[in-house]
C-alpha positions in Angstrom: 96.9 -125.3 4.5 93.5 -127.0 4.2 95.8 -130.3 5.4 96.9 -128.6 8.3 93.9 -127.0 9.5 90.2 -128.2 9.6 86.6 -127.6 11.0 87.5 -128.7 14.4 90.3 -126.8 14.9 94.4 -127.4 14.3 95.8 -130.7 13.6 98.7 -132.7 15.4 101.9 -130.9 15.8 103.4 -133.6 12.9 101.3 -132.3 10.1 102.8 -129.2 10.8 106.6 -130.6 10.2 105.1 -132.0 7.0 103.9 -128.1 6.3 107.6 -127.0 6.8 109.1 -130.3 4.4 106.9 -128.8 1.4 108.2 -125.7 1.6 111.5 -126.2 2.0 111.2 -128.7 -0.7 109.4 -125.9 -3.0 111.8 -123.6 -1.8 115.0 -125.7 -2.9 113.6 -127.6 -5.7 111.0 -125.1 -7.4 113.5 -123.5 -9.7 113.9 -127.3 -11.4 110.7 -127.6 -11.7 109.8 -127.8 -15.6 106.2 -126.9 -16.4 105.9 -128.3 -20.3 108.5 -125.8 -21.5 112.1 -127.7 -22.3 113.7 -124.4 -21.1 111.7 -124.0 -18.2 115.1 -126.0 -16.3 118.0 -122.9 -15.5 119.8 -125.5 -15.8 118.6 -126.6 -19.7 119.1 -123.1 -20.5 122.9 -123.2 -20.2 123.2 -127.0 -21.3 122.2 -125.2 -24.7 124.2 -122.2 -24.2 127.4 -124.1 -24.1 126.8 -126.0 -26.6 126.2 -123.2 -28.8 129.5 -121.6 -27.8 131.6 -125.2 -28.6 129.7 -125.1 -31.9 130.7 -121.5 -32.8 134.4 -122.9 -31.4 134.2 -125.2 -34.0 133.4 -123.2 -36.6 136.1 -120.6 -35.7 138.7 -123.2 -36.1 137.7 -124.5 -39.1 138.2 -120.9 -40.5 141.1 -120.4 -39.2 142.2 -123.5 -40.6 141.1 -122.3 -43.9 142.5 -119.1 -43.8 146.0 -120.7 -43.1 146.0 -122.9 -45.6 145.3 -120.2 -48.3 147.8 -118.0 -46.4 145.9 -115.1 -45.7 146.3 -115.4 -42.2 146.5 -111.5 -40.6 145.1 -110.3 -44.2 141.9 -109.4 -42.0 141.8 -106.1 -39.7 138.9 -107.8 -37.1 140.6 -111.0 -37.0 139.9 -112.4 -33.4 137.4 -110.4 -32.5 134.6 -112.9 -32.9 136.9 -115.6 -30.7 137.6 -112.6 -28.4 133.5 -112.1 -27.9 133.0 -116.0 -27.6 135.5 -115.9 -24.8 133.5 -113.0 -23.0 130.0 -114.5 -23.2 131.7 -118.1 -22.2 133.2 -116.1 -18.7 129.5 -114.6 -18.6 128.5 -118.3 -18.0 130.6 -119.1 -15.8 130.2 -116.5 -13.7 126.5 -117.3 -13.3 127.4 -121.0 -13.4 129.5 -120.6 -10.2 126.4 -118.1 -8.7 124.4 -120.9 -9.2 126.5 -123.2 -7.3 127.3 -121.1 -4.5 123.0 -120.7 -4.2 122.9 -124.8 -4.0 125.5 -125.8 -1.6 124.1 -123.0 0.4 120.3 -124.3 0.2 121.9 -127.7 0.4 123.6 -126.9 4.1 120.4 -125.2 4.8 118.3 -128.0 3.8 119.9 -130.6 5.4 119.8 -128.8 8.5 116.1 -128.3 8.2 116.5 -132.8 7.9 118.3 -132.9 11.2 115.6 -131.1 12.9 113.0 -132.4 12.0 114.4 -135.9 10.8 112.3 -137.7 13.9 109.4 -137.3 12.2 108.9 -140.4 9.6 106.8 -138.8 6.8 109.3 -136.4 6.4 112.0 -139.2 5.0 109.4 -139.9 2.1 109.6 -135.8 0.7 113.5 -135.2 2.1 115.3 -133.4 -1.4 119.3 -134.1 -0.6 119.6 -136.6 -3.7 117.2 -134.7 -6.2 119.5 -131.8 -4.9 122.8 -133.8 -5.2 121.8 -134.7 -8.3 121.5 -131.1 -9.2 124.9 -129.8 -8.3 127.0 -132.8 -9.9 124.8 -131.5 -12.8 125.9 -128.0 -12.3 129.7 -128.7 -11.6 129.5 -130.9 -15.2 128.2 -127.9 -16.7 131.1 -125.4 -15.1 134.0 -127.9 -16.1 132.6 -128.3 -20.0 131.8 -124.3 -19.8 135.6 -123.9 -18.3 137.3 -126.4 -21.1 135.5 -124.5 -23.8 136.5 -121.3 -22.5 140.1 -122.6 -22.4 140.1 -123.8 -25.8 138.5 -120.6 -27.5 141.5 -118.7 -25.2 144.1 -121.2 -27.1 142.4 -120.2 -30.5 143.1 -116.6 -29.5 146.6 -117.8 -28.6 147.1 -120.0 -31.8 145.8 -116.6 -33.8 148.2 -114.4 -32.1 151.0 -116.8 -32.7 150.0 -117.1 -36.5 150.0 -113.5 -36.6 153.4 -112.7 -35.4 155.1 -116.0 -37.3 153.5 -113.8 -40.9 154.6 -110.2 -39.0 158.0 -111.8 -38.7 158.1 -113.3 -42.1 157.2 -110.2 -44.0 160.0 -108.5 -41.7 161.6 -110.9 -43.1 161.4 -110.1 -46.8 161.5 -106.1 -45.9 165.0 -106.8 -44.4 166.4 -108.2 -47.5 164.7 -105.8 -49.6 166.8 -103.2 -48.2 169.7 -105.4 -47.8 169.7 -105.9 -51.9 169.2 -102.1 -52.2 172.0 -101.1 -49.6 174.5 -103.6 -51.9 173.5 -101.8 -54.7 174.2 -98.7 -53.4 177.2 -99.3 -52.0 178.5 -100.7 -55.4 177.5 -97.5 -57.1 178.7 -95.2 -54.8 182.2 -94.6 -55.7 180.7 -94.0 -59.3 178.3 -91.5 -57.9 181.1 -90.2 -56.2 183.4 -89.7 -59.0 180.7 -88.7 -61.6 179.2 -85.7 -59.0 183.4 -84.8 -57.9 184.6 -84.7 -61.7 181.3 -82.7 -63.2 182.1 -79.9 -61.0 182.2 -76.5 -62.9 185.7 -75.1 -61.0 188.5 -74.0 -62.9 190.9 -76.6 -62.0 188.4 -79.4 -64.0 187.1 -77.3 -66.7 190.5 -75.1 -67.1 188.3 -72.3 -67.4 189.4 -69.1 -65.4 185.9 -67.9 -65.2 184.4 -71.0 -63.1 184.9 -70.5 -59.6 188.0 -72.9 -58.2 187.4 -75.4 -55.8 188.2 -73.8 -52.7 185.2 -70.9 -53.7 182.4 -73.8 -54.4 183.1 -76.1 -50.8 183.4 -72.4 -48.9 179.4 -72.4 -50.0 178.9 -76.2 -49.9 180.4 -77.5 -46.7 178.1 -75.1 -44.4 175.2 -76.0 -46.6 176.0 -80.2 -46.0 176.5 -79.8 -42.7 173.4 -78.0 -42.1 171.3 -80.6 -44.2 173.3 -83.6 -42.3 172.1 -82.3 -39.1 168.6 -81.5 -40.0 168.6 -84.9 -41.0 170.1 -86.7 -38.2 167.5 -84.5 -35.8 164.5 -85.8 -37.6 165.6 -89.2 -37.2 166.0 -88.6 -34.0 162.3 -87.2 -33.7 161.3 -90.2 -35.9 162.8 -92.9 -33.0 161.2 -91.0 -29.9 160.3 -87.5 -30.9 160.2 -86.5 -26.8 162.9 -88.0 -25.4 164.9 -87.2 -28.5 164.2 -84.1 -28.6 164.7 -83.4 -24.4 167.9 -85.1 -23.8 169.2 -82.9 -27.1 168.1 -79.9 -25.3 169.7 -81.0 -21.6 172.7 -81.6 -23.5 172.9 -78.5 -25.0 172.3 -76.7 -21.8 174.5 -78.4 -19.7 177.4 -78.0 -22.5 176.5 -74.5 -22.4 176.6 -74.5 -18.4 179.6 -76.5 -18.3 181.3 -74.1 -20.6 180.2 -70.8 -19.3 181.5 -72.1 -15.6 184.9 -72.6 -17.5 184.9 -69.1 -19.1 183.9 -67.9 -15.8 186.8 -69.5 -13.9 189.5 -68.0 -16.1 188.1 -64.6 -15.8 188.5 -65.1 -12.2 191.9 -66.2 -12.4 192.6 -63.6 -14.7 191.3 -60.9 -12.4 192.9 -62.2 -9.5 196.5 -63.1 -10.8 196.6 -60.6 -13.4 200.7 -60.6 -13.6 200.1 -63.9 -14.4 
């Protein structure tokens, strides 16, 4: 102020446009301002940031990399968690990236309508910001487009992971399948045998020619109620196994509208039979 006012009163009105250049300037440009600390700059502070991320990129690929090659790809339960993190700090910064942007075009616009104001005045064209400020937000939008590429590739890691995944899920699907394929051959090939061996070493009286074994028809009187009541336990549980509440719902609406449907058809005839009884 002591250039704006002195002992003999207020200057000339132009000292006082060169009052409102500084702080506009200050304003604007003050954040930049680096006072012997390298990170004193915002803008230095995420330079580093992002590098750090692309480094930490780097190093998740490699391990990835590694992990395929000694095919233990899926073996770990928190795989992608450290790629999913990176991914959320890198959005973090460019969230505040694009903030930071917004701020500057906005102080630009202001700025430069502070320079058509007061752009008569000639000292003002010595202290006038627009290129240190230009300079600034290229600088900015080079740091949002190497923030957004690394955020892109750490989300094509997470991709590449997921796909990796699901290629090893199939594959051991894979093996499962045929497991059980070899076991179903097997059992079909032994069946008849299992068949004729549990038939034949029945203790009735037509195998054994004992009179005091029970025949046939005594033993399937006792075993056919017993396998059909084990048959459809066992189909139910499967049933439960697949989707245990919409298994077990539509089982019960079909029950009850069999029953329904069957009642209404007893009642009918008991109401043709009441009303036509010589028929």
């Amino acid at each position: 102020m002591s250039s704006v006012f002195s002992p003999s009163g207020i200057e000339p009105y132009w000292k006082w446009y060169n009052l409102v250049t500084a702080i506009l300037a200050r304003s604007v440009m003050g954040i930049f301002q680096v006072t012997g600390d390298k990170l004193g700059d915002p803008l230095a502070i995420y330079r580093w940031a992002i590098a750090n991320k692309t480094a930490r990129h780097a190093t998740l690929l490699e391990a990835f990399w590694k992990r395929r090659l000694s095919q233990a790809a899926g073996g770990r339960s928190d795989e992608g968690s450290e790629e999913l993190e990176l991914a959320l700090e890198l959005a973090d910064i460019l969230d505040e990236l694009n903030i930071l942007k917004r701020f500057l075009d906005q102080q630009y616009i202001t700025h430069l309508k502070a320079v058509r104001i007061l752009g008569h005045n000639g000292n003002l064209e010595e202290r006038d910001q627009l290129p240190a400020m230009n300079s600034r937000k290229a600088e900015v939008r080079g740091l949002v487009a190497d923030a957004e590429q690394t955020h892109r590739m750490v989300l094509e890691l997470l991709d590449l992971e997921l796909k990796a995944a699901s290629l090893s899920e199939a594959r051991t699907t894979t093996r499962q399948g045929q497991a059980v394929m070899l076991f179903t051959i097997i059992t079909i090939i032994f069946l008849p045998l299992s068949f004729f061996v549990s038939y034949f070493g029945q203790n009735v009286s037509e195998l054994t020619g004992d009179s005091q074994n029970p025949t046939s028809g005594q033993v399937w009187k006792i075993a056919a109620p017993i396998s059909a009541v084990v048959i459809v336990f066992a189909l139910a549980v499967s049933f439960v196994i697949m989707d245990p509440w919409k298994s077990w719902k539509d089982f019960a609406v079909k029950i009850y509208r069999s029953f329904l449907g069957r009642l209404r058809k007893w009642r009918g005839v008991k109401d043709m039979e009441t009303r036509h009884p010589e028929a």
